[in-house]
N, C-alpha and C positions, 0 to 999 in steps of 0.2 A: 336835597336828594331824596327820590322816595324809594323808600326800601321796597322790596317784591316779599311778597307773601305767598305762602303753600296755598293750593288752593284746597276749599271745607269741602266743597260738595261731593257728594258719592262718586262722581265720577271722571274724578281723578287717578285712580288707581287706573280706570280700564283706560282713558288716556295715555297713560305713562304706562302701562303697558302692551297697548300698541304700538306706542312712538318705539320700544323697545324692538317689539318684533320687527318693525320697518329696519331697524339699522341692524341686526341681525342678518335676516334678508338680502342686506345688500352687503356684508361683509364677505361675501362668497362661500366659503363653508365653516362649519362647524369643526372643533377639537377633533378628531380620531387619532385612531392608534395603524388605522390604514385602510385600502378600499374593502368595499363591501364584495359580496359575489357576482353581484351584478354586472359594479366595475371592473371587477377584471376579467370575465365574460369580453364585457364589450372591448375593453384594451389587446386579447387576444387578436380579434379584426381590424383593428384600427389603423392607422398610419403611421403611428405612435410608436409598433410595433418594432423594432427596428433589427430587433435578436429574433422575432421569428419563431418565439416559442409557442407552441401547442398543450391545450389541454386538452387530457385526457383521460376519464372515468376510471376508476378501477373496479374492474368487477372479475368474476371467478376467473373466466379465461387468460386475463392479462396479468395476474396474479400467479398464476403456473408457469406462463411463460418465462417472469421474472424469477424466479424459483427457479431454473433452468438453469443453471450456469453454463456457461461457452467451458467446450471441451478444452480450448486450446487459447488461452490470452492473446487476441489480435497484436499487441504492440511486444510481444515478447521477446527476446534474442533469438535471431535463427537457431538451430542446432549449427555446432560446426562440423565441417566434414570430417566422418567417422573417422579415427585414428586409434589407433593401439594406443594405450593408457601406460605400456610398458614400455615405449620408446624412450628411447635414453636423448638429451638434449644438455645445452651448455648449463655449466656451475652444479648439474648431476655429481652425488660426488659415487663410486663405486669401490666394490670391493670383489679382487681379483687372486684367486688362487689357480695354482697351476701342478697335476699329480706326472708323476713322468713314472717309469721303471726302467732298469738296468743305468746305465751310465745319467746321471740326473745333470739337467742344466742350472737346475736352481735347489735341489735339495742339498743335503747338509754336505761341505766343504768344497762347495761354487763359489763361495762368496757371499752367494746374498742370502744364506742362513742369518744374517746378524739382523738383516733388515727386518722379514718376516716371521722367525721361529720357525723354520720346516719342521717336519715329524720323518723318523726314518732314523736308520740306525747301522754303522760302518763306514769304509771307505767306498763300497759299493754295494749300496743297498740295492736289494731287490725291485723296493717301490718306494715315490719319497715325493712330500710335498710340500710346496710352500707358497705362504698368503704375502700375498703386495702389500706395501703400505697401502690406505688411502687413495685413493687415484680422481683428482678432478676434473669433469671436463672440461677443457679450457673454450674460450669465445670461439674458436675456430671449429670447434668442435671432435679435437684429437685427444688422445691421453697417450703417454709414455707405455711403453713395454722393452723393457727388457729385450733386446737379440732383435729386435723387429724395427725400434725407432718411434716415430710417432705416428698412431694407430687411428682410422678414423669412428671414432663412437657412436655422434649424435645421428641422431635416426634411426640407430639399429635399436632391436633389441636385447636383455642379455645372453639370448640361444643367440642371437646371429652373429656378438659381438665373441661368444664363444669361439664359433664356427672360425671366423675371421683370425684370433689369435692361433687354433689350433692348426688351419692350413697357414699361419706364416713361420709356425715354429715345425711344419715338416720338413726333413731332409737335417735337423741339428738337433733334434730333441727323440728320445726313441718314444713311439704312440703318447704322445702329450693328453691331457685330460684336464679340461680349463672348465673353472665354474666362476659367473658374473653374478654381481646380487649385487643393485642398488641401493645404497647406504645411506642418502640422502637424495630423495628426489624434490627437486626447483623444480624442475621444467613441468612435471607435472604435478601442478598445485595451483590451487586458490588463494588467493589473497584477501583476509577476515578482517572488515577493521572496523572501528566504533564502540557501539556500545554490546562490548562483548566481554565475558572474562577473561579472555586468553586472546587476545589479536595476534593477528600473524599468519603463516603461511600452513595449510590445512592439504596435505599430502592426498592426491587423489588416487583410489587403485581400481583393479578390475572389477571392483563390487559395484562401480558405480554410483558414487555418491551425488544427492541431489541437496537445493538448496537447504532445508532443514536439517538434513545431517551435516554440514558443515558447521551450521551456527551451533549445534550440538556440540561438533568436534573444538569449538573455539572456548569452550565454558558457556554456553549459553548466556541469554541475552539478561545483560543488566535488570532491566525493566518490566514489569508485564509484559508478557507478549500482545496483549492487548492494544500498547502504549507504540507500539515497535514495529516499523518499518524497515523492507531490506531491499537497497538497493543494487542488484546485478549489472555491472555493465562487461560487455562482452566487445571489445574492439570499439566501433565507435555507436554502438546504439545499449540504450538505457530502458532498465524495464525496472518499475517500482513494484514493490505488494509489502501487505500487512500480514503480518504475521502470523496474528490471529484468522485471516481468510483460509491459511493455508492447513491440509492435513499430508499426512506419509502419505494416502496414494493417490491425492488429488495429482489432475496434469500442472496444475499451476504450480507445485514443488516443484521446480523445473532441475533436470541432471544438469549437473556442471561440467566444465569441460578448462582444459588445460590454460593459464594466466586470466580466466576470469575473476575478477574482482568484486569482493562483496562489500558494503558499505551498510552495518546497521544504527540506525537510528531512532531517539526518541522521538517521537511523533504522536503525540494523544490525538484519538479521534475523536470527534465531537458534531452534534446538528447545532442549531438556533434555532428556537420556537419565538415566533412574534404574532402582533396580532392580538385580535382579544383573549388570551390564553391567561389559564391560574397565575404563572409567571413567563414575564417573558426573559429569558435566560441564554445562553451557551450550556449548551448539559453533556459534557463525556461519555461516553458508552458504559467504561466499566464494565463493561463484558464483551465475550469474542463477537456474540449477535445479539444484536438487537433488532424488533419489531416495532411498530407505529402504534399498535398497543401500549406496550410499556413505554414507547417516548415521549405519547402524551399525556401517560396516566405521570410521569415521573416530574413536567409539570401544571399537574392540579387538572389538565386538561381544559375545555372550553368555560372562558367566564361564565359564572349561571345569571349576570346581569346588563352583557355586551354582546358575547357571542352568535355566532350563528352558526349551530352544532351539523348542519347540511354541508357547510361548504371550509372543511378543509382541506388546502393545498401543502404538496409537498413538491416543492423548486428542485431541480437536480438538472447535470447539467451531463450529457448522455452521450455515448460513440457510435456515432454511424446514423445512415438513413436521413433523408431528407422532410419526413413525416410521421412524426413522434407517434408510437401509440400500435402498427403494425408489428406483428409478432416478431419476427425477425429483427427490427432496428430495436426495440425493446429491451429485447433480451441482452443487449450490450450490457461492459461495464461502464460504473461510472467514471469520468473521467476530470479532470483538472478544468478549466474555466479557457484557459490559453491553449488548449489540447488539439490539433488542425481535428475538421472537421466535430467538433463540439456540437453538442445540440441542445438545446434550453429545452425541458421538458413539466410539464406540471401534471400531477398530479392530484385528480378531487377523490375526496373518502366524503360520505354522505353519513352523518353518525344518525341520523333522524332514522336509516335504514338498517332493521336489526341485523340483515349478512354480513351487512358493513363491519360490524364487529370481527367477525369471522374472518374477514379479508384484510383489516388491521393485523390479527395475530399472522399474517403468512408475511405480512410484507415488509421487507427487510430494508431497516435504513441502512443510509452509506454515509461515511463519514462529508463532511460539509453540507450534509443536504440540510436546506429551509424547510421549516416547517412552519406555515401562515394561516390562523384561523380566524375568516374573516368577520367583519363586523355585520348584528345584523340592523335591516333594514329599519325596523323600530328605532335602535337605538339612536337614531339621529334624531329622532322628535322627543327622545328622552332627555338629552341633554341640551335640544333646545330649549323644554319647561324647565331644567334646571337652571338653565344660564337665567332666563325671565323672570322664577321664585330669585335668584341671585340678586335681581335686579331692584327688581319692587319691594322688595322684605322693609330695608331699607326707609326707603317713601314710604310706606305702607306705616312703620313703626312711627315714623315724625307727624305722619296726620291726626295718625291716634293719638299724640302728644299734645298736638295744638288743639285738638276739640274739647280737651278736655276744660 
């Protein structure tokens, strides 16, 4: 058998490191960490395409626009049709007094002294009053009364419900004088639940309370608000927000309105930075806003030995409009990935261009948005000499072994 020998001469190394770069070559591509700008350029047009998404620059104008928030949240609960806040409805519970003068129906030695405590003094007091127990209204929507039977409540208010006991007690009671004050209002109230300190039913009155003063009225929320999402549902449509989105007089603190139901939740929000970036990570907000400044300085921002500081993208996935990037579909929020009419949208930031900077600090990430800094064009021939030094070192080291 004959054994095979290295070969001495000089030019064996460049041998074997051709042979090298041929099978390289035909391995089809090189390690990355994902496409360059070019590629996803070209995959924009492409057939490949199949979501449809558009890139599109950000420069001053579209940066304002975004900045812009919609007066009015597209998918929000209608309002419901306006109703008095003071209408009475079933499992209401109230409280019922009744003033009479000269001969009383209900003040002290009628009888029903025992129930309520009248006030008044003799066998025939001048003037004399007395408080009902409790009065709930039942599913039908009646309460008891005294001399009348059972009285109908639900949908009045407490003057109408007044008016009502007082014309049924004319002609037996001398000028009756009825006052109603709701003592427990159900019907109208919100339902708090989750991550709140106090869950349960948050009484609504003529002040008009909106979503934030609820979760206020519940104990406030477990978590950062940062962390915390509230979900409204009204009858059968669902409207979600972040907490930290919301101020007192923004539109999106939406008014509440009678059996809406609130649901809050933990929810941390967070981007992913991939790509040639310092690190690539999931990074939380930790604060109510954040900018594409601080998302990418927080991590390490663009490799200094892979990147290509021209061509960052930001993936978000957008409501409305059929052509990303027009002022109008822009200005949408951002929306869920399952969302009807969703729209894949990308955005490039150029760091090579010093406004670029400037246009970072305005523009406001959204929770799940991609953040991809792509590789540059060099660096594929970088780590093709490396793979080759990989290769050769090797060979290189045993030649110099055997010459000696």
């Amino acid at each position: 058998m004959t054994l095979m020998t290295l070969p001495t001469s000089s030019t064996a190394p460049r041998a074997l490191a051709l042979a090298a770069m041929l099978a390289l070559a035909g391995c089809g591509s090189l390690p990355s960490s994902g496409p360059t700008a070019r590629a996803i350029l070209a995959a924009q047009d492409s057939a490949a395409n199949a979501l449809g998404f558009r890139i599109v620059d950000l420069d001053a104008g579209l940066v304002a626009t975004l900045e812009a928030r919609p007066s009015a949240p597209p998918s929000a609960p209608p309002p419901a049709a306006e109703a008095s806040l003071e209408r009475i409805g079933p499992g209401d519970t109230l409280n019922l007094s009744i003033f009479e003068v000269g001969t009383a129906l209900f003040g002290p030695g009628s009888g029903l002294a025992a129930l309520g405590g009248g006030i008044g003094a003799g066998p025939l007091p001048a003037a004399a009053g007395q408080a009902m127990p409790p009065l709930t209204v039942a599913a039908d929507g009646t309460i008891p009364v005294p001399y009348l039977g059972r009285l109908r409540a639900a949908g009045r208010t407490p003057r109408e419900l007044e008016d009502a006991v007082r014309a049924g007690l004319k002609g037996k009671s001398q000028d009756p004088q009825v006052v109603v004050s709701v003592r427990d209002n159900l019907s109208n109230s919100v339902m708090v639940m989750g991550e709140v300190r106090k869950p349960g039913r948050v009484p609504l009155s003529a002040a008009g309370e909106r979503l934030l003063d609820a979760v206020a009225l519940a104990g406030g929320a477990v978590y950062p608000m940062t962390d915390v999402s509230a979900r409204l549902t009204r009858g059968q449509q669902t409207r979600e927000l972040a907490l930290s989105d919301l101020s007192p007089e923004s539109d999106a603190n939406l008014p509440l309105r009678p059996q809406d139901r609130l649901l809050v939740e933990r929810r941390p929000r967070s981007y992913s930075v991939l790509g040639a970036a310092g690190k690539v990570s999931q990074v939380p907000f930790d604060a109510p806003r954040l900018n594409l400044a601080e998302a990418l300085a927080k991590v390490g921002g663009p490799g200094d030995l892979q990147a290509d500081p021209s061509a960052v993208f930001i993936f978000r996935y957008q409501d409305g409009g059929q052509v990303p990037g027009q002022a109008a579909q822009a200005a949408q929020e951002p929306v869920a990935p399952d969302t009807p009419d969703a729209q894949p949208v990308v955005y490039r930031l150029d760091l090579m261009n010093p406004t670029h900077y400037f246009l970072a600090q305005r523009f406001a990430m959204r929770d799940k948005d991609v953040v991809y800094i792509a590789n540059a064009e060099a660096n594929g021939l970088t780590k093709f000499v490396s793979i080759v030094n990989l290769l050769f070192s090797p060979v290189y080291t045993g030649n110099q072994f055997f010459r000696r």
